[in-house]
PLY file of the C-alpha trace (Angstrom):
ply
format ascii 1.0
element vertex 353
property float x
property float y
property float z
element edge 352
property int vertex1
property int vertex2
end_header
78.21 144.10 51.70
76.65 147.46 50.59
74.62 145.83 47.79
73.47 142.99 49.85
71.99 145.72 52.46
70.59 147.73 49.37
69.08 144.68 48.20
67.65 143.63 51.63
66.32 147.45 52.90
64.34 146.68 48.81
63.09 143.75 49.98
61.41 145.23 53.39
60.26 147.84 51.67
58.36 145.52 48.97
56.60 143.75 52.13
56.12 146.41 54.64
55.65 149.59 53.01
58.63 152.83 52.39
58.56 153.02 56.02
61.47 150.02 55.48
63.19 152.04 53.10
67.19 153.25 54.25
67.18 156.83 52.62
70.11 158.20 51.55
71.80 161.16 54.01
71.11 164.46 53.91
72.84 167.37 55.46
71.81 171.29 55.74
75.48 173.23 54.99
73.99 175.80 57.04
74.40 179.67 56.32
76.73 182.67 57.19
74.99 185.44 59.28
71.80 185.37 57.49
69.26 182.94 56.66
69.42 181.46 53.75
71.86 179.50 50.97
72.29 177.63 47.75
75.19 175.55 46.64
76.79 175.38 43.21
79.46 172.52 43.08
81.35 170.04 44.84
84.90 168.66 44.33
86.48 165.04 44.22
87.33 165.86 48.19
83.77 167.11 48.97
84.61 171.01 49.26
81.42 172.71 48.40
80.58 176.03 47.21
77.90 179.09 46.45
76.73 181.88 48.38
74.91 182.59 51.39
72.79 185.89 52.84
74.92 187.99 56.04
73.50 189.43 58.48
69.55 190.99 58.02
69.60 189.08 54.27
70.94 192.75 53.34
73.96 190.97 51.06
75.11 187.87 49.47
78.61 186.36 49.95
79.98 183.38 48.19
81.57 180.39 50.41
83.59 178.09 50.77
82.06 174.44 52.71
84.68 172.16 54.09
85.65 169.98 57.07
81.61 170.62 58.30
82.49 174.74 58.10
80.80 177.78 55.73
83.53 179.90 55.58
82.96 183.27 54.14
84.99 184.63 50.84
84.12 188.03 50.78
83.95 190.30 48.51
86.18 192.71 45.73
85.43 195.77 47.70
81.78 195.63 46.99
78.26 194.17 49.14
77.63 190.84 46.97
79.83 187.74 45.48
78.91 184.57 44.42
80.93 181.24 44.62
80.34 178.96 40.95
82.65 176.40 40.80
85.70 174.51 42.99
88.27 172.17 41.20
90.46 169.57 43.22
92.90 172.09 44.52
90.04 174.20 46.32
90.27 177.02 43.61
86.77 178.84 43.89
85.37 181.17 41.18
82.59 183.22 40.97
81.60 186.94 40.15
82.31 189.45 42.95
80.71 193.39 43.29
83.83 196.00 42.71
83.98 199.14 45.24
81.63 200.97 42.52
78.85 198.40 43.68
77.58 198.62 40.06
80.04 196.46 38.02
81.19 193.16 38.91
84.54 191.18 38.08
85.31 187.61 37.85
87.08 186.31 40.70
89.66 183.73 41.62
90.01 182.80 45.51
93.01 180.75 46.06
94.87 180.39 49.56
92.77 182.59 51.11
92.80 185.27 48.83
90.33 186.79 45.81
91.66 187.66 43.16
90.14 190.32 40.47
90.39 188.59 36.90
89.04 191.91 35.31
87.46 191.73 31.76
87.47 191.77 27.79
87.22 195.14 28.02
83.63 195.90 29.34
82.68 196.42 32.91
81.70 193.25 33.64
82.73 189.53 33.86
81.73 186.46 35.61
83.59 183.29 36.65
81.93 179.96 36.14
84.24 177.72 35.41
87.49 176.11 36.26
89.78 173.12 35.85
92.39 171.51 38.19
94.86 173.46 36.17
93.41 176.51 37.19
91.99 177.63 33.99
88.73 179.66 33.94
85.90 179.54 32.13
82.77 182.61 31.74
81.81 185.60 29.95
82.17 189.50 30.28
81.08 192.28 28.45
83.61 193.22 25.89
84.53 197.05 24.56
81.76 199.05 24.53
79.50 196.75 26.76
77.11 195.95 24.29
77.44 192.62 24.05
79.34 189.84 26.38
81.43 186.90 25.15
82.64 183.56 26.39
86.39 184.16 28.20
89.04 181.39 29.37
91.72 182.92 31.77
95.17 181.14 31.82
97.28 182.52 34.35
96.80 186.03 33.56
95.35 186.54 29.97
91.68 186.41 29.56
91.02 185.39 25.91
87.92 185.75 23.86
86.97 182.63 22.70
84.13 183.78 20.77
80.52 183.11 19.04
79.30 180.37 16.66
78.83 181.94 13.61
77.56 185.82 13.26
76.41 185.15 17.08
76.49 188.59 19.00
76.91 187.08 22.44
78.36 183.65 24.15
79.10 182.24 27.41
80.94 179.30 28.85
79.87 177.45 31.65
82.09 174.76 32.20
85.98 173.44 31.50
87.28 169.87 31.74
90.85 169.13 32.51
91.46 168.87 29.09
90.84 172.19 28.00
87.21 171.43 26.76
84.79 174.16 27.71
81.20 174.16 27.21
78.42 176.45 27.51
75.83 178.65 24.79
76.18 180.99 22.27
74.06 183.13 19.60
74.63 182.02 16.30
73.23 184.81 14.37
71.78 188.42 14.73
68.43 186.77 15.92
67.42 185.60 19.36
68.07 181.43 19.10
70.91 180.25 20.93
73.37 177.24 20.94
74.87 174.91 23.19
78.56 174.16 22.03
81.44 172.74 23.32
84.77 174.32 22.90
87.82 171.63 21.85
91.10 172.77 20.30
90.29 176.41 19.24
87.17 174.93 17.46
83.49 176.09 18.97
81.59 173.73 17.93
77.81 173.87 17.38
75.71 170.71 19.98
72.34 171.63 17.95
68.55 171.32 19.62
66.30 168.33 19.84
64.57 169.45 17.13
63.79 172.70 18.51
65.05 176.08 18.22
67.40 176.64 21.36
69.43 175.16 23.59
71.78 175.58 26.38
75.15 173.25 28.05
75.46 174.03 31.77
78.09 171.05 32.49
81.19 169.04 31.01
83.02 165.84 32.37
86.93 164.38 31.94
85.05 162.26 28.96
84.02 165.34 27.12
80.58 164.62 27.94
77.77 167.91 27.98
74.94 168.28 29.56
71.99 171.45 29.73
68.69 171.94 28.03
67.41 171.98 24.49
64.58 172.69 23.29
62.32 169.54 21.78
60.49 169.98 18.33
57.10 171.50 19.99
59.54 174.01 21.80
59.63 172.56 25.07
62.85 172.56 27.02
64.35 169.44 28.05
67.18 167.75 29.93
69.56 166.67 27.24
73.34 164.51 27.47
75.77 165.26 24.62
77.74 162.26 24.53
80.14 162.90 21.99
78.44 162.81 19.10
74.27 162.50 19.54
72.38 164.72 21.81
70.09 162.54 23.85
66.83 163.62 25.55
66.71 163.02 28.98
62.90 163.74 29.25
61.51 165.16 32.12
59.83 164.30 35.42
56.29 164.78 34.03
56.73 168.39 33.39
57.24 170.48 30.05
60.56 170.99 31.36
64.32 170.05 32.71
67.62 171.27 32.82
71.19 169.23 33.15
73.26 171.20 35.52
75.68 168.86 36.22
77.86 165.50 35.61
80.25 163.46 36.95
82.72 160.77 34.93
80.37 158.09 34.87
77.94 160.15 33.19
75.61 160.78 36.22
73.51 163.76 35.61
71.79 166.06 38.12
69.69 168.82 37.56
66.03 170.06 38.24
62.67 169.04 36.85
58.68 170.16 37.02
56.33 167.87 37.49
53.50 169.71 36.09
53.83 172.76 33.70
55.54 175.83 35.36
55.00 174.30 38.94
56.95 173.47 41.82
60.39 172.23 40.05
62.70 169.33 42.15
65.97 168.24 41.38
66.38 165.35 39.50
69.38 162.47 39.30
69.43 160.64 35.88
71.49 157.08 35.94
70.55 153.87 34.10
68.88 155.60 31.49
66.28 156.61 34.55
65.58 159.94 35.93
64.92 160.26 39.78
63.05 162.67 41.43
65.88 163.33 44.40
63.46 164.39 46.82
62.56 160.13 46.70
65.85 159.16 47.93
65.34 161.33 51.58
63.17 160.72 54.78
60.27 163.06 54.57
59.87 163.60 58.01
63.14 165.73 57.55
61.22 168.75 56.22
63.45 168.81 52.90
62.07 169.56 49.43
65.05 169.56 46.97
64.59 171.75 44.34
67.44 171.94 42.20
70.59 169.54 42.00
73.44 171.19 40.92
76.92 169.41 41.23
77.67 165.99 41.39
80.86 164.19 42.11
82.26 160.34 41.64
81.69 159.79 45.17
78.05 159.99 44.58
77.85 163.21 46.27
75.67 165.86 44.79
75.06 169.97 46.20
72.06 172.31 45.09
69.21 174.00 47.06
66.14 173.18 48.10
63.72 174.34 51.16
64.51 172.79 54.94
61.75 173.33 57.09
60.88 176.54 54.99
64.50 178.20 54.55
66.27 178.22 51.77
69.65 175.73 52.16
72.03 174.73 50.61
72.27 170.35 51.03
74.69 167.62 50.60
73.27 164.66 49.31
75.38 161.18 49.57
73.88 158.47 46.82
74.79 154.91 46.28
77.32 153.84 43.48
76.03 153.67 40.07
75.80 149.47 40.82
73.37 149.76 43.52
71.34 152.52 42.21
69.58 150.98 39.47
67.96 148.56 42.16
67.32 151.88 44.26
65.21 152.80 41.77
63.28 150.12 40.57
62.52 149.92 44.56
61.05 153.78 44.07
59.38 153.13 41.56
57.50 149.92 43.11
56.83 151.94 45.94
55.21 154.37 44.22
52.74 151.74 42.90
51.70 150.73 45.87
0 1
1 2
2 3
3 4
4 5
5 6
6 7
7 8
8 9
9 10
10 11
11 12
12 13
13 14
14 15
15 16
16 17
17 18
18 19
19 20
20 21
21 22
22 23
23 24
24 25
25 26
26 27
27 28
28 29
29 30
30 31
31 32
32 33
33 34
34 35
35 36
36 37
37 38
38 39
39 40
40 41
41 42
42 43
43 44
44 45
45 46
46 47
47 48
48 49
49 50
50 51
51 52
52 53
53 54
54 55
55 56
56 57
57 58
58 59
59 60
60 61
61 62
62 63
63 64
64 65
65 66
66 67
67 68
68 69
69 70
70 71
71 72
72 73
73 74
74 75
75 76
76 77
77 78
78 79
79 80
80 81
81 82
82 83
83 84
84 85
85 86
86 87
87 88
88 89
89 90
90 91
91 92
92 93
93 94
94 95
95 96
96 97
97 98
98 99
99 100
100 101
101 102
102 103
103 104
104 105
105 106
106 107
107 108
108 109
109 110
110 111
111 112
112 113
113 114
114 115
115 116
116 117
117 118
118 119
119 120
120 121
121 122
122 123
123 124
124 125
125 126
126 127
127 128
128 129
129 130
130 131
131 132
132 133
133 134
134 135
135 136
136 137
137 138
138 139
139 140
140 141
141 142
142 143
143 144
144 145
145 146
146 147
147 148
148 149
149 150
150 151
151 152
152 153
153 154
154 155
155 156
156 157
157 158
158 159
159 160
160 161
161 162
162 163
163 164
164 165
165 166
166 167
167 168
168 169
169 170
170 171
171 172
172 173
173 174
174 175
175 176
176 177
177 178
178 179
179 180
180 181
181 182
182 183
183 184
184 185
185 186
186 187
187 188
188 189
189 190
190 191
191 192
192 193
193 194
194 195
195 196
196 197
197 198
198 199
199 200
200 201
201 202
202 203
203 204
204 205
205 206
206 207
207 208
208 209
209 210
210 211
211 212
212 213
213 214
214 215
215 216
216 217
217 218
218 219
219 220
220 221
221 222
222 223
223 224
224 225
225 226
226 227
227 228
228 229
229 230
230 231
231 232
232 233
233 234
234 235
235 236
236 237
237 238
238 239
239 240
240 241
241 242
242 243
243 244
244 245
245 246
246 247
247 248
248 249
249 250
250 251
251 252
252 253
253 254
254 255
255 256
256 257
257 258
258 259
259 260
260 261
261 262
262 263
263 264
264 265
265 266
266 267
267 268
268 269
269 270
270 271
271 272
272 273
273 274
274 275
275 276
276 277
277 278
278 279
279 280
280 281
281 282
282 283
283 284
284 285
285 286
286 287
287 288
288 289
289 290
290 291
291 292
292 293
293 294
294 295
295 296
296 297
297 298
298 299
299 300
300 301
301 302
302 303
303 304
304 305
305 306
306 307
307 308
308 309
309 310
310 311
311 312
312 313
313 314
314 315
315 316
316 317
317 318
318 319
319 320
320 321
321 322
322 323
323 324
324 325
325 326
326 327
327 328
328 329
329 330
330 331
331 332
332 333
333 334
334 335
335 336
336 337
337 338
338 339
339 340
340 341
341 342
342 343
343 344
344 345
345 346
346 347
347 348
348 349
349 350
350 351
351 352
């Protein structure tokens, strides 16, 4: 039934205009106290989180979206905190201020309460990562604070996991259920970075598109990667590390694009320019096609999307993007991977007309 109305709502649209088009739905999450949020990730059950301004914009506090609520996480003693990542049990992570209000600490938040991972020795860490086993996944500055390596916490032992090579610093974005963690690291004294992806005590080296750098942002049950690399004339681009090649996901008519995130059947979202350094809008890429987002919403609505940042199998991808001229944090609901393609050939016939 849902394809046949996909197919029909295509079919107005071809012979009376996008006016006919059924966009996709689109909700604000709202904010705390303040005025303004972004989101960072979404579970299998919809749970959302990031971080949101309090009261005056004076602070930032990450939270927690569920059941149609923002609920605030606090803090470690300090003004700011910032909510990364969610897994299936509603574990949140993120970085937190201490009471010094100059370092801050990885956090856990589980049943209601944050917990203070601490660090490989420096005075900072940061959370970005974590599995439905509850392992976590980011990078703090080790001894001496000089330089800040790539961390997974199991249970209570934060281990160093880290550099490729004679790399001075690393950091890990992103763990799979498996135990596969992926993010960036140095690999040498010089400034050109790596993405890799972590697998059985081996960091593994994902390579460029021909270009000097590159960067992994997100990781799926498959052991797909996603993030940007840079091409061979140095421009950074969307890529999808499927195992084994790392494919170019090109752009949305910009110079650049970044992979944030990716869900089991490979979707990608992410964020894209259109022109070179300008006004950047999030992007899904499915069918070998990448989207512009901001086509798949009614424009009356006041939304422009600007980054996508999480995406789920339910089709349900978080990020930011201005409502009405504020800052918010959206969910966006998609169609299954089986309607979409036709979604998008409809776009893109619009657009020609």
């Amino acid at each position: 039934m849902k394809t046949q109305i996909v197919i029909f709502c295509l079919l107005l649209a071809f012979l009376f205009g996008s006016s006919a088009f059924a966009y996709c739905n689109i909700a604000d999450l709202g904010v705390l106290s303040g005025s303004y949020s972004s989101a960072y990730a979404i579970n299998a059950n919809g749970q959302v989180v990031g971080y949101a301004s309090t009261t005056n914009n004076y602070y930032e506090h990450a939270f927690l979206y569920s059941e149609s609520k923002m609920t605030d996480l606090g803090t470690l003693g300090g003004t700011h905190s910032y909510g990364y990542a969610i897994n299936g049990n509603g574990q949140v992570v993120g970085y937190a201020y201490t009471t010094s209000n100059t370092d801050t600490h990885a956090f856990l938040y589980s049943g209601s309460t944050m917990t203070d991972l601490g660090t490989l020795g420096g005075r900072t860490s940061f959370a970005r990562g974590i599995n439905s086993s509850g392992q976590v996944v980011g990078d703090s500055r080790i001894k001496g604070d000089s330089y800040f390596h790539a961390f997974l916490y199991n249970g209570s032992t934060m281990t160093d996991l880290g550099t490729l090579g004679s790399g001075w610093c690393s950091r890990a974005n992103a763990i799979n259920d498996n135990g596969q963690v992926a993010g960036w690291s140095y690999t040498n004294l010089t400034n050109y970075e790596h993405a890799f992806l972590y697998s059985g005590s081996i960091m593994k080296n994902l390579g460029t598109l021909g270009g000097t750098c590159s960067r992994a942002f997100g990781i799926n049950a498959s052991g797909q990667v996603v993030g940007w690399a840079y091409t061979t004339d140095n421009l950074g681009h969307a890529f999808l590390y499927d195992g084994s090649t790392m494919i170019d996901l090109g752009t949305l008519g910009g110079f650049y694009s970044c992979g944030l995130g990716i869900n089991t059947s490979g979707q990608v979202v992410g964020e894209s320019y259109y022109t070179y350094g300008v006004d950047s809008h999030a992007f899904l890429y499915s069918n070998s096609r990448m989207i512009d987002l901001n086509s798949f919403i009614d424009p009356t609505l006041g939304w422009t999307l600007k980054s996508a940042t999480g995406i789920n199998d339910n089709g349900q991808i978080v990020g930011y993007g201005y409502h009405n001229g504020e800052l918010r944090a959206f969910l966006l609901t998609i169609p299954e991977p089986a309607t979409l393609s036709l979604v998008a050939l409809g776009l893109l016939a619009l657009r020609k007309k």
